[in-house]
C-alpha positions in Angstrom: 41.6 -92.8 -29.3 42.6 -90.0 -31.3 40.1 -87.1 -31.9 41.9 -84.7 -33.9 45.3 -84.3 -35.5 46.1 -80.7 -36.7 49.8 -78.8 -38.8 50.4 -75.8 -37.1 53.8 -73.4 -37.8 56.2 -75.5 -36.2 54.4 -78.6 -34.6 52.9 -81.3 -34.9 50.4 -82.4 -31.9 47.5 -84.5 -31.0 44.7 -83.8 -28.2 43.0 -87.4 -26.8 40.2 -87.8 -26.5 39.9 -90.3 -23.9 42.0 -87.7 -21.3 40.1 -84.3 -21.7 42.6 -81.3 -22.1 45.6 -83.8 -22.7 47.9 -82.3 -25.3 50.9 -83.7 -26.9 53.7 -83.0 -29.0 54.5 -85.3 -31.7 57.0 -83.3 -33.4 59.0 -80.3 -33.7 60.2 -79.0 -36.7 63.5 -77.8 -36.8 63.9 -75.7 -39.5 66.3 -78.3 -41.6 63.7 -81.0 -42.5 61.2 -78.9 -43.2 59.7 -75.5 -41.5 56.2 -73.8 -41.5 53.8 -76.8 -41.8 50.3 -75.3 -43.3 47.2 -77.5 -43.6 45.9 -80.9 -42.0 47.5 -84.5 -42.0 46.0 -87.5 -43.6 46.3 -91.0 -41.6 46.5 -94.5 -43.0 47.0 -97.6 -41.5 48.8 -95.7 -38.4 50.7 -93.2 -40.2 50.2 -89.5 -40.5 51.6 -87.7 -43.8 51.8 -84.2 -44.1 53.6 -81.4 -46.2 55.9 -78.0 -44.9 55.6 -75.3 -46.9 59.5 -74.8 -46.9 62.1 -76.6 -47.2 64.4 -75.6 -44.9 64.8 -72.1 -43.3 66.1 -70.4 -46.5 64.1 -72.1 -48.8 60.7 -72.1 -49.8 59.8 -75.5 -51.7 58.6 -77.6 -49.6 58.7 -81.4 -48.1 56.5 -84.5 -47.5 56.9 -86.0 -45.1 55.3 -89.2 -42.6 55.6 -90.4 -38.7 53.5 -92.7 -36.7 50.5 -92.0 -35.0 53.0 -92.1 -31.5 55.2 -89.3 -32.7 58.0 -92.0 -33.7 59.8 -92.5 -37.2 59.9 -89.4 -38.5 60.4 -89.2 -42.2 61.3 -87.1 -44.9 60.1 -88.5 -47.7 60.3 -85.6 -50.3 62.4 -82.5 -50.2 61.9 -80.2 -53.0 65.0 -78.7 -54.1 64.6 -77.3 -57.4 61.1 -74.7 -58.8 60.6 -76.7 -61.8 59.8 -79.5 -58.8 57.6 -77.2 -57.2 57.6 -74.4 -54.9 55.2 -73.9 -51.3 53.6 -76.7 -51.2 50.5 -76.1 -49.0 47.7 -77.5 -47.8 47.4 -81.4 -47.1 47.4 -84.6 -49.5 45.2 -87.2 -51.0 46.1 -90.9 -50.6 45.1 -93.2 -53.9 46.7 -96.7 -53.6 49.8 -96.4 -52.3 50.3 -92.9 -54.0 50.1 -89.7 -52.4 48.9 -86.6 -54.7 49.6 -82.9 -53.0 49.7 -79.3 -54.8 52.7 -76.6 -54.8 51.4 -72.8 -55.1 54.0 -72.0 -57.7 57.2 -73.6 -59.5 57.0 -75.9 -62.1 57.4 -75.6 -65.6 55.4 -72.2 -65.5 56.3 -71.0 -62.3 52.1 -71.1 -61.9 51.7 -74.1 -59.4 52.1 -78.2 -59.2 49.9 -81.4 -59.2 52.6 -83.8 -57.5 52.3 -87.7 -56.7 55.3 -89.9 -55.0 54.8 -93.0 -53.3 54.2 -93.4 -49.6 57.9 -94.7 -49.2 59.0 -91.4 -51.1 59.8 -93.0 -54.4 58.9 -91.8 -57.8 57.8 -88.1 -57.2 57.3 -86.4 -60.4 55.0 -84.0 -61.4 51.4 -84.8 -63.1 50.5 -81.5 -64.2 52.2 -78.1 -64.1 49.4 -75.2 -64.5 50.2 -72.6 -67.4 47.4 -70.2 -66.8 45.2 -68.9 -69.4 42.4 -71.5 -70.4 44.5 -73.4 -67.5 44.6 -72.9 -63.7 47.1 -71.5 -62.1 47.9 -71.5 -58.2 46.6 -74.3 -56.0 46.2 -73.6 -52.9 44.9 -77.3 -51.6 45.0 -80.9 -52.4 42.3 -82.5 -54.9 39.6 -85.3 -54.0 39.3 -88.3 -55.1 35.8 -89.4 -57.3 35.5 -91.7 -59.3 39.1 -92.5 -60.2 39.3 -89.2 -61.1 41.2 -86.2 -58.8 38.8 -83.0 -58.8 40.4 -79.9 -57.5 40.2 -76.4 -57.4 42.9 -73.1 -58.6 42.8 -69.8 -57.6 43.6 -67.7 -60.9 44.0 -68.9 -64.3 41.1 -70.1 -66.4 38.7 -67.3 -68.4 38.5 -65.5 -66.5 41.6 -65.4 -64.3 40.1 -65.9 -61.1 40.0 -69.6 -60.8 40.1 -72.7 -62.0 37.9 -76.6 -61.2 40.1 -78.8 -62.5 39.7 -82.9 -62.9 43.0 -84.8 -63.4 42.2 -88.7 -64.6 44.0 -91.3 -63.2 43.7 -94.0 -65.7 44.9 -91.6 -69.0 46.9 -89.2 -66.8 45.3 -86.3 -68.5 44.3 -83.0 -66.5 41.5 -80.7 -68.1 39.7 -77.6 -66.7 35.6 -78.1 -66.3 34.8 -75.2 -65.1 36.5 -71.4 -65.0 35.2 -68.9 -62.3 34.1 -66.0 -62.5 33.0 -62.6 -60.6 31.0 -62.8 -57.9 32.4 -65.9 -57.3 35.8 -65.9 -57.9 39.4 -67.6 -56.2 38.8 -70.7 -54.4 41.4 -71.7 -51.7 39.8 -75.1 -50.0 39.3 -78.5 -51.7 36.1 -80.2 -53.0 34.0 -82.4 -51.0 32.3 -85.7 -52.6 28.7 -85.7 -51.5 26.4 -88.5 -53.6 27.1 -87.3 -57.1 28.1 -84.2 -56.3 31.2 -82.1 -55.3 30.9 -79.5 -53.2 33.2 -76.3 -52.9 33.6 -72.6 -52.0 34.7 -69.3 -53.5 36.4 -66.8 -51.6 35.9 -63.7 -53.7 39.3 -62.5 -51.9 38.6 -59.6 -49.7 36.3 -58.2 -52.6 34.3 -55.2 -50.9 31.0 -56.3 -52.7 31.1 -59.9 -52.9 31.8 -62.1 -50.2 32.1 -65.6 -52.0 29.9 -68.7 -52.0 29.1 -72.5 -51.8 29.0 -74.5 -54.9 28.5 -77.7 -56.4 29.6 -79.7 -59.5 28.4 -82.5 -61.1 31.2 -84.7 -63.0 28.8 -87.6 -64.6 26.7 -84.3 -66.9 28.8 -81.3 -66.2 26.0 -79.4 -64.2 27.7 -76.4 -62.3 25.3 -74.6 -59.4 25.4 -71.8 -56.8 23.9 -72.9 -54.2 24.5 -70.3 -51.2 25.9 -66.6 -51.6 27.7 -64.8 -48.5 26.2 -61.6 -47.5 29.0 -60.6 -45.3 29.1 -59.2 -41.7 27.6 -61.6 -39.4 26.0 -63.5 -42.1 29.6 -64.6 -42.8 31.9 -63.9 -45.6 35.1 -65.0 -47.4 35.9 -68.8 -46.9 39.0 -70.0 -47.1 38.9 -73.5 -46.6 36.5 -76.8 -47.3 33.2 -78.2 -46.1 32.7 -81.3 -44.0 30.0 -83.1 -44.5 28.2 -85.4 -42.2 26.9 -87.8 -44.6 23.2 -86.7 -44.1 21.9 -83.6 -44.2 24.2 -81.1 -43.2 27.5 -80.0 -44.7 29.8 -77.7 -42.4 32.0 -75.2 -42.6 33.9 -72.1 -41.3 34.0 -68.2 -42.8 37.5 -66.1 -42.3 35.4 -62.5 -42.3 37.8 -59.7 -43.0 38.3 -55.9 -41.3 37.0 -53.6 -42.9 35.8 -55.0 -46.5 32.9 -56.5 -44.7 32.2 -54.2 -41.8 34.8 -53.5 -38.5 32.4 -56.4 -37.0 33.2 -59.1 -39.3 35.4 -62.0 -37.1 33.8 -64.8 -39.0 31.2 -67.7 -38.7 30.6 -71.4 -38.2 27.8 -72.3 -41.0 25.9 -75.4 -42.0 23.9 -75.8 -45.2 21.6 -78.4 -45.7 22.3 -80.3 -48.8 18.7 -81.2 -49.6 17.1 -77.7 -49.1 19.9 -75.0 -49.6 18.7 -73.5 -46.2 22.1 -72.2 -44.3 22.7 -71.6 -41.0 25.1 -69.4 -38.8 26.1 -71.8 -36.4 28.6 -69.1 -34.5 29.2 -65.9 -34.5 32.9 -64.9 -33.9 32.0 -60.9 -33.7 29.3 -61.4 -30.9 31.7 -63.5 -28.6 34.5 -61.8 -26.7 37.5 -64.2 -25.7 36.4 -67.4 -28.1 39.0 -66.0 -31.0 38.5 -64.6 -34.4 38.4 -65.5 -38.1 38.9 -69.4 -38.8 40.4 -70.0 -42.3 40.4 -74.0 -41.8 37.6 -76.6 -42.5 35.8 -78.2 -39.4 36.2 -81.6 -38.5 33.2 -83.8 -37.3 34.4 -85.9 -34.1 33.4 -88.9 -33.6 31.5 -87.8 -30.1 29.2 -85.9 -32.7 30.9 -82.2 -31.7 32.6 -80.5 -34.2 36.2 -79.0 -33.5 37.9 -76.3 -35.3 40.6 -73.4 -34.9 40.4 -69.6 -35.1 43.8 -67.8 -36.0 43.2 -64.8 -34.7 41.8 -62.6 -31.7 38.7 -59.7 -31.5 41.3 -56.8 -32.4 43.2 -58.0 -35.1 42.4 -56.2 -38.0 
């Protein structure tokens, strides 16, 4: 059994775990069909999709690509050749019946990110929204969720106030509007949103700000009802996430802080968090800056293993600043 399948620059791998410690290579990425994967894989039915932020090693648009669970069949199923297709595209896909739904940073018509769909066979890609900025988002950094027959995702500039956009794109009238702008403290989401009963659940960044540190959030589609529910304080309270929560489909919802040197104090290496969904009350979990030799500022979501652990990566070490 699988436990965890993870992008990093270069490779694909998986870590079983029925053998502890066993780690394989499923692919390498050679630089022609696609280079510097950035983000997590989806699997369906056996098959793993992902996206490379490049295209190739001189160009930056992108691919989207598929291969078994076993390594095997590797498959280019979209290379982006062109800006007005897209350019970067980062940060995993959504699957919506037989469709798969991803995000470029930039390119398009406004050279201010993508909303992209093609089918799992790598037909049909087009593009369903191009942000313009202003009243619209502008630079995605992740893929949307899926609620209601509706995609919900986030932008970091564009809207109001230029620091962000919540964006909902329907599936049945292919409209996109924005629901909500951002604004400061609370300002330039990276992650996506997670579904949690009638709610959707996100964080701000507030991008190496020196005062503000970002914070959890939640949405509600069905009446429009926008909440802060936790603000970072920084330091080893944590500060700055970059990424999405989990959520175990109780209490709890999960999730990881990058920290950064300097804006939030030379001891800032970032925190494992959990917020409880009913009360608001949050928890440091871990603290990177107390712990020598375990790494340093995670800017990816947790997963929740089915052996009730949760897993995670840390890019970075106790004297990187």
């Amino acid at each position: 059994m699988f436990n965890k399948c993870l992008v990093l620059t270069g490779m694909l791998f998986v870590v079983s775990q029925a053998m502890a410690g066993e780690f394989t290579t499923l692919h390498k990425f050679d630089g022609v069909n696609g280079a510097v994967p950035y983000g997590s894989v989806i699997l369906d039915n056996g098959t793993l999709y992902g996206t490379t932020v490049n295209t190739n090693a001189t160009h930056t648009y992108g691919t989207v690509f598929s291969l078994k669970a076993d390594g095997s069949d590797f498959t280019t199923l979209k290379s982006i050749t062109a800006s007005s297709d897209g350019t970067n595209v980062y940060n995993g896909l959504t699957l919506v019946s037989g469709t798969l739904y991803g995000i470029t940073r930039i390119g398009g018509a406004n050279n201010l990110g993508t909303l992209f769909k093609l089918g799992t066979d790598g037909s049909n890609y087009s593009l369903a929204h191009s942000f313009a900025g202003g009243s619209d988002g502008a630079n995605p950094y992740s893929a949307p969720a899926l609620y209601n027959n509706k995609l919900y995702g986030l932008t970091y500039s564009g809207g109001t106030n230029s620091v962000g956009t919540l964006y909902e794109h329907d599936l049945a009238t292919a409209q996109t509007q924005i629901v909500h702008s951002f604004s400061s403290p609370g300002a330039s989401p990276f992650g996506s949103l997670t579904p949690v009963g009638e709610w959707l659940y996100g964080m701000t960044s507030d991008h190496v700000n020196s005062t503000n540190y970002g914070n959890i959030f939640r949405y509600k589609p069905s009446d429009d009802t926008y909440e802060v529910v936790h603000s970072f304080a920084g330091t080893t309270s944590g500060g700055y996430p970059y990424d999405s929560l989990v959520w175990d489909g109780g209490t709890w919802a999960y999730g990881t802080t990058l920290g950064y040197y300097g804006a939030a104090g030379l001891d800032d290496e970032g925190v494992v968090f959990r917020l409880n969904i009913q009360t608001n009350a949050y928890e440091v979990l871990h603290d990177f800056s107390a712990q020598t030799g375990d790494g340093a500022k995670p800017n990816s979501s947790m997963l929740l293993g089915e052996d009730g652990l949760l897993y995670g990566i840390a890019h970075g070490n106790e004297t990187w600043g």
